[in-house]
Backbone as XML, in Angstrom:
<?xml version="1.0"?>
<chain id="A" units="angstrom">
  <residue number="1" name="UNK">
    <atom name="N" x="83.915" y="98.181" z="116.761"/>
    <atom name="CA" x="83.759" y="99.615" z="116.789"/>
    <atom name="C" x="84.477" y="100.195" z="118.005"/>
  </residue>
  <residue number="2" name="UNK">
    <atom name="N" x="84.280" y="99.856" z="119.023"/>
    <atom name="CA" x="85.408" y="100.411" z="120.286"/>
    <atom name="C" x="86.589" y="99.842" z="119.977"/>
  </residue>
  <residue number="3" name="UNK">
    <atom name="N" x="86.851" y="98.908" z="119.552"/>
    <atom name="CA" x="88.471" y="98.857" z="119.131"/>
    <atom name="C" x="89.178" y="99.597" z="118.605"/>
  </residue>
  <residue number="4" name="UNK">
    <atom name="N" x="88.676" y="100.186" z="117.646"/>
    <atom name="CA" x="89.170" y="101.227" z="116.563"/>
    <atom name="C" x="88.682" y="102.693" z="117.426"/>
  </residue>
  <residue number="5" name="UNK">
    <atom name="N" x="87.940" y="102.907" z="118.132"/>
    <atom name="CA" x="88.097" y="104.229" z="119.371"/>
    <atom name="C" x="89.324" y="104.158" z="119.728"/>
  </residue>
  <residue number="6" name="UNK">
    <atom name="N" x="89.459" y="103.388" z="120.573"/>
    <atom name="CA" x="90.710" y="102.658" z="121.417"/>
    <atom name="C" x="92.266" y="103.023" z="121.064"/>
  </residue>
  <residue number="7" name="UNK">
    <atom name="N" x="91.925" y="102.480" z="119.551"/>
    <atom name="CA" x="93.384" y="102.415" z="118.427"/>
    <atom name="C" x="93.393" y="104.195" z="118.126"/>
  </residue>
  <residue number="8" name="UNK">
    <atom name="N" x="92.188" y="104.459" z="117.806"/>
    <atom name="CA" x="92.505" y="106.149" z="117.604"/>
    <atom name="C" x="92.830" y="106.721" z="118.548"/>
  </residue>
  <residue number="9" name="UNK">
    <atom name="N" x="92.575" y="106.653" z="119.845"/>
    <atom name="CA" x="92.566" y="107.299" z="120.933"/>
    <atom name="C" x="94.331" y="107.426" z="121.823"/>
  </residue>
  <residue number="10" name="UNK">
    <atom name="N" x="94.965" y="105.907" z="121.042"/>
    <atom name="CA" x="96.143" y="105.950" z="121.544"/>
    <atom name="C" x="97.507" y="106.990" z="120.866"/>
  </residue>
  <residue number="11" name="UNK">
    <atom name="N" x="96.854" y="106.890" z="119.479"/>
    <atom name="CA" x="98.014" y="107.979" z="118.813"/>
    <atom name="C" x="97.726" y="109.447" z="119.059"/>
  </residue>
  <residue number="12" name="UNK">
    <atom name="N" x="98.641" y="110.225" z="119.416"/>
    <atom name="CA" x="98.489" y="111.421" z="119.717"/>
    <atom name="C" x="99.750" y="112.163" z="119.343"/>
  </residue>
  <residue number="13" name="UNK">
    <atom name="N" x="99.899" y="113.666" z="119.326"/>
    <atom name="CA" x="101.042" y="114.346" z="118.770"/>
    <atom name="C" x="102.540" y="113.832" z="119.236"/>
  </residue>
  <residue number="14" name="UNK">
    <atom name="N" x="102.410" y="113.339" z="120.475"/>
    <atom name="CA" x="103.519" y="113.077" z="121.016"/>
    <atom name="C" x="104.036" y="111.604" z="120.527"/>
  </residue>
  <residue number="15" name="UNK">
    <atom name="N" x="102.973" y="110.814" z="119.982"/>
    <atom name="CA" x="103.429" y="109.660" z="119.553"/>
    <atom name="C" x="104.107" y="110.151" z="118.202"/>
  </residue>
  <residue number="16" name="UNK">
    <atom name="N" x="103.564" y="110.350" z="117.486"/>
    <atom name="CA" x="103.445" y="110.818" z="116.487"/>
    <atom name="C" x="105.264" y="111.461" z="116.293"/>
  </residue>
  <residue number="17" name="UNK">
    <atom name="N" x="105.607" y="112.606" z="117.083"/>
    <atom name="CA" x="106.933" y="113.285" z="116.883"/>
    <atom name="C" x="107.764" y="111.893" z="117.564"/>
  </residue>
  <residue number="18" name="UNK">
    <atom name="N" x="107.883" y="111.062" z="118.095"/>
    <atom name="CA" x="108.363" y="110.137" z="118.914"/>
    <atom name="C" x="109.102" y="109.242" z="117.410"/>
  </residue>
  <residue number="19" name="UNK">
    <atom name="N" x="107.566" y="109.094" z="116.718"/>
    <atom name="CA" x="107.799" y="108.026" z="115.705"/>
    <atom name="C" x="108.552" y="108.438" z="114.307"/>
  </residue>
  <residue number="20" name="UNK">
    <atom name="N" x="108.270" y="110.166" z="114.219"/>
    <atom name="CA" x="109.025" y="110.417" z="113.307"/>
    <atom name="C" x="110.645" y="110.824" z="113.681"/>
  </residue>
  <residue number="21" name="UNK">
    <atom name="N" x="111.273" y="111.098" z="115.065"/>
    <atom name="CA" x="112.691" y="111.252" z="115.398"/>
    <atom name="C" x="113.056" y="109.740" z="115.101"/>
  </residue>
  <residue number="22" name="UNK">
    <atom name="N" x="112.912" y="108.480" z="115.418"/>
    <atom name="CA" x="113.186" y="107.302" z="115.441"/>
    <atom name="C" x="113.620" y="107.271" z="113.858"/>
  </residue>
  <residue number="23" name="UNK">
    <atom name="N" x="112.502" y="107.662" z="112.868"/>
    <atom name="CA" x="112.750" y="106.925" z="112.015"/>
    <atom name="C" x="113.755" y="107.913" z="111.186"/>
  </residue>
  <residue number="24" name="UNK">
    <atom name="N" x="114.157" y="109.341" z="112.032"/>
    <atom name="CA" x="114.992" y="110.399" z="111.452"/>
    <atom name="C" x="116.373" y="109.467" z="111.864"/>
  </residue>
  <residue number="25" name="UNK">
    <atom name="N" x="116.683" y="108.855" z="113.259"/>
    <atom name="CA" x="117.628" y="108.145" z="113.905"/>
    <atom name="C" x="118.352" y="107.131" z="112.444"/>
  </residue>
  <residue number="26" name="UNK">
    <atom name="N" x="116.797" y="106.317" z="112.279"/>
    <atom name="CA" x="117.538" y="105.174" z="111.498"/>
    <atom name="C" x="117.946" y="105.431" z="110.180"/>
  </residue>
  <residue number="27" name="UNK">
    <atom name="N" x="117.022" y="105.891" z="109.660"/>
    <atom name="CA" x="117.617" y="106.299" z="108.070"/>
    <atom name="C" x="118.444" y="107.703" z="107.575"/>
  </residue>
  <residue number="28" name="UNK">
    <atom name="N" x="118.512" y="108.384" z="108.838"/>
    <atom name="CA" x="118.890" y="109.966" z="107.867"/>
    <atom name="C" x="118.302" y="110.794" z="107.370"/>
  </residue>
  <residue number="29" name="UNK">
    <atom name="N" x="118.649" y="112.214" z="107.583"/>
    <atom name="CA" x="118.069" y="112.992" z="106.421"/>
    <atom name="C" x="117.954" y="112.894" z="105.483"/>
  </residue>
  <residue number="30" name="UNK">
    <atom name="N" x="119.045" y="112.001" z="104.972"/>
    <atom name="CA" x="119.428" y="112.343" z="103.408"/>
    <atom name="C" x="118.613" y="110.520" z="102.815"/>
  </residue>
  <residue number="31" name="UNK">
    <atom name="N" x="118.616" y="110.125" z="103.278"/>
    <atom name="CA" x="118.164" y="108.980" z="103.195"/>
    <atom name="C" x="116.314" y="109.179" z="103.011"/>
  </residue>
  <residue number="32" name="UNK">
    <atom name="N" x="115.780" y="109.593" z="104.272"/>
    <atom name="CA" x="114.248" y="109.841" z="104.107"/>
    <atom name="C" x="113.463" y="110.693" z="102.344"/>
  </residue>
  <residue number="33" name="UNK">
    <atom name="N" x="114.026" y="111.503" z="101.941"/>
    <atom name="CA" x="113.977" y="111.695" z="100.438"/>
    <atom name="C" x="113.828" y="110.766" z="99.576"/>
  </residue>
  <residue number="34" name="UNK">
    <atom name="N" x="114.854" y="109.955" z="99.411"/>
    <atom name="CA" x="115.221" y="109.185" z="98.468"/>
    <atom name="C" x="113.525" y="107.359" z="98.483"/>
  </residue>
  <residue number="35" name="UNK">
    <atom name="N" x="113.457" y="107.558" z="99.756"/>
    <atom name="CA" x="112.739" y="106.190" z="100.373"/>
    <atom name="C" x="111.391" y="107.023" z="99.861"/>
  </residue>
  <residue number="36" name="UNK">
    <atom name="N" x="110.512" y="107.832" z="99.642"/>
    <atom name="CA" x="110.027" y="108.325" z="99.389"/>
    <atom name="C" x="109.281" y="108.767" z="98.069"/>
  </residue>
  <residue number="37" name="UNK">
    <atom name="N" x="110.344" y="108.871" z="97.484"/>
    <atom name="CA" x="110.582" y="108.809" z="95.767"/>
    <atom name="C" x="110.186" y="107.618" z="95.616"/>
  </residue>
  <residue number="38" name="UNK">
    <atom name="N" x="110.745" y="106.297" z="96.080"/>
    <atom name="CA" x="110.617" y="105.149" z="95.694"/>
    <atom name="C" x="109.192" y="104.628" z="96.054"/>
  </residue>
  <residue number="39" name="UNK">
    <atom name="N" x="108.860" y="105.497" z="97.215"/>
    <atom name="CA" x="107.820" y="104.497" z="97.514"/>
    <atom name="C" x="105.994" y="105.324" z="96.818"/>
  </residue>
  <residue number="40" name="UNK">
    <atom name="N" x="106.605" y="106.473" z="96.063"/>
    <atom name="CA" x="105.791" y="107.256" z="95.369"/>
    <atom name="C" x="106.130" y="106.247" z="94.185"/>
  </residue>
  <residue number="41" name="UNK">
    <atom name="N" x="107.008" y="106.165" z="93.589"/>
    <atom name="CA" x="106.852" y="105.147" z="91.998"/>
    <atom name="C" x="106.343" y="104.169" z="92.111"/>
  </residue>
  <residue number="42" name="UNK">
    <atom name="N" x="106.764" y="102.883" z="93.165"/>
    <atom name="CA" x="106.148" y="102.573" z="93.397"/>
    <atom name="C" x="104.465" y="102.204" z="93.523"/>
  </residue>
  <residue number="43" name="UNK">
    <atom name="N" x="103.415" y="103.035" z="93.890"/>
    <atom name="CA" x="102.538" y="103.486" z="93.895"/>
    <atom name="C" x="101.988" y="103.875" z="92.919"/>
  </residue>
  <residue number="44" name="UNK">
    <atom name="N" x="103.103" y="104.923" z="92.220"/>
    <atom name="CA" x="102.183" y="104.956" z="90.298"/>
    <atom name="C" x="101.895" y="103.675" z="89.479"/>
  </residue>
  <residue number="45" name="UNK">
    <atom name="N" x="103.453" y="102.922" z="90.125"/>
    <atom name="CA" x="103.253" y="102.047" z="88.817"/>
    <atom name="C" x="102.000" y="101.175" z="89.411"/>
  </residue>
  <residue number="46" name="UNK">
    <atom name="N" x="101.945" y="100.632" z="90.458"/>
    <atom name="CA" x="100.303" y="99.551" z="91.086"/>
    <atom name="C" x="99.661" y="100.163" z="90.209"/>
  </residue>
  <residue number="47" name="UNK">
    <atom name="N" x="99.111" y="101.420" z="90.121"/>
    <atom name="CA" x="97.914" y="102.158" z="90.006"/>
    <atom name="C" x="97.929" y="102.007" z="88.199"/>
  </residue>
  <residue number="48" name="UNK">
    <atom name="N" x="98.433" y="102.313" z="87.575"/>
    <atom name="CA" x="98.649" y="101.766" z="86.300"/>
    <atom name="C" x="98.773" y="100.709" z="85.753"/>
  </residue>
  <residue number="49" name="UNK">
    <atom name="N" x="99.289" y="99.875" z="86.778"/>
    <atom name="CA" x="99.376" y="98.157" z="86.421"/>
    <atom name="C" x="97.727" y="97.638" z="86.845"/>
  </residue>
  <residue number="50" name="UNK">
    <atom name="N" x="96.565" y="98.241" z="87.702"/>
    <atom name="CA" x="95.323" y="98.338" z="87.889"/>
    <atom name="C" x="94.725" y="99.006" z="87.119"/>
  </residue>
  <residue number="51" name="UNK">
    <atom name="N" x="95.048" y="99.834" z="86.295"/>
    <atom name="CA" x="94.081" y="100.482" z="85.168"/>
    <atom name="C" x="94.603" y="99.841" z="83.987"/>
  </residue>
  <residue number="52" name="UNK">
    <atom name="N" x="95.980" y="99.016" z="83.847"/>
    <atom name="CA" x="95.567" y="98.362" z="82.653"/>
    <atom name="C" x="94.981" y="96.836" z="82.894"/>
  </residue>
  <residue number="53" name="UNK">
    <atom name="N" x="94.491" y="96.551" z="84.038"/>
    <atom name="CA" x="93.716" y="95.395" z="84.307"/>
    <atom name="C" x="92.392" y="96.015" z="83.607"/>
  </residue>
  <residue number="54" name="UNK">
    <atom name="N" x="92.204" y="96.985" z="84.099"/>
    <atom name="CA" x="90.298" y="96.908" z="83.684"/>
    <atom name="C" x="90.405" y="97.193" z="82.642"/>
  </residue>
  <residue number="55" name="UNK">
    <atom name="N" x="90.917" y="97.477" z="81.866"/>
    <atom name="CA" x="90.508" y="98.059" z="80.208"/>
    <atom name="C" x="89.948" y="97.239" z="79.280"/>
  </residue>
  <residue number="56" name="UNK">
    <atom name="N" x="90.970" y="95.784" z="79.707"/>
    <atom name="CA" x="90.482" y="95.329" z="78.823"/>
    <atom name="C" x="88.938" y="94.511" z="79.238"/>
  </residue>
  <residue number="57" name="UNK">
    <atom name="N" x="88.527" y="94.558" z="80.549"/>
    <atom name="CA" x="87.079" y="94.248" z="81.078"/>
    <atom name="C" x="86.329" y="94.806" z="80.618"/>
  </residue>
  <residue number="58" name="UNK">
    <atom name="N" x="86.122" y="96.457" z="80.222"/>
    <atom name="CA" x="85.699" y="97.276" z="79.542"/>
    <atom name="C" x="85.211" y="96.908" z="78.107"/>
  </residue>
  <residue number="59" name="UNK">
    <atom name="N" x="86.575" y="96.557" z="77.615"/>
    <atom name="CA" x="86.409" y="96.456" z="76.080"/>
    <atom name="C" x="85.764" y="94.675" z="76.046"/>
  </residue>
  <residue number="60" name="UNK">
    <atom name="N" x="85.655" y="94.429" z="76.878"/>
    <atom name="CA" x="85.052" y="93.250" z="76.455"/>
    <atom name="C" x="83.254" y="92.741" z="76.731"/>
  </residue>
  <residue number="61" name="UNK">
    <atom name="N" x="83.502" y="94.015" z="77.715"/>
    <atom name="CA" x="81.528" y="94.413" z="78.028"/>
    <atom name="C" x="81.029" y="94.997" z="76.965"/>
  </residue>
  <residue number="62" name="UNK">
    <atom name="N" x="81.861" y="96.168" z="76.006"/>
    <atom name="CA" x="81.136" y="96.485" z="74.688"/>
    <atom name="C" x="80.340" y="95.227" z="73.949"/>
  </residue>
</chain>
């Protein structure tokens, strides 16, 4: 429980704008969009590839 104080206590706005110029440095404007998209599909598809896990758990508790 104080660890995680600790860990919250260290990020702050300034980290924060620090970490997003860096990662403006490495990838680009035009680049940050695109990584984004991907990592949103990404994300649908898990979430769908997990709802067609349970269905059929469902249909087999009927």
């Amino acid at each position: 429980m104080i660890l995680s104080t600790i860990f919250l206590g260290v990020i702050g706005p300034l980290q924060i704008t620090l970490i997003v110029v860096v990662v403006l440095l490495i990838f680009g404007g035009k680049k940050i969009p695109e990584l984004m998209r991907g990592l949103g599909s990404g994300i649908k598809e898990f979430k769908d590839a997990s709802k067609e896990e349970d269905e059929p758990k469902k249909d087999k508790a009927e």
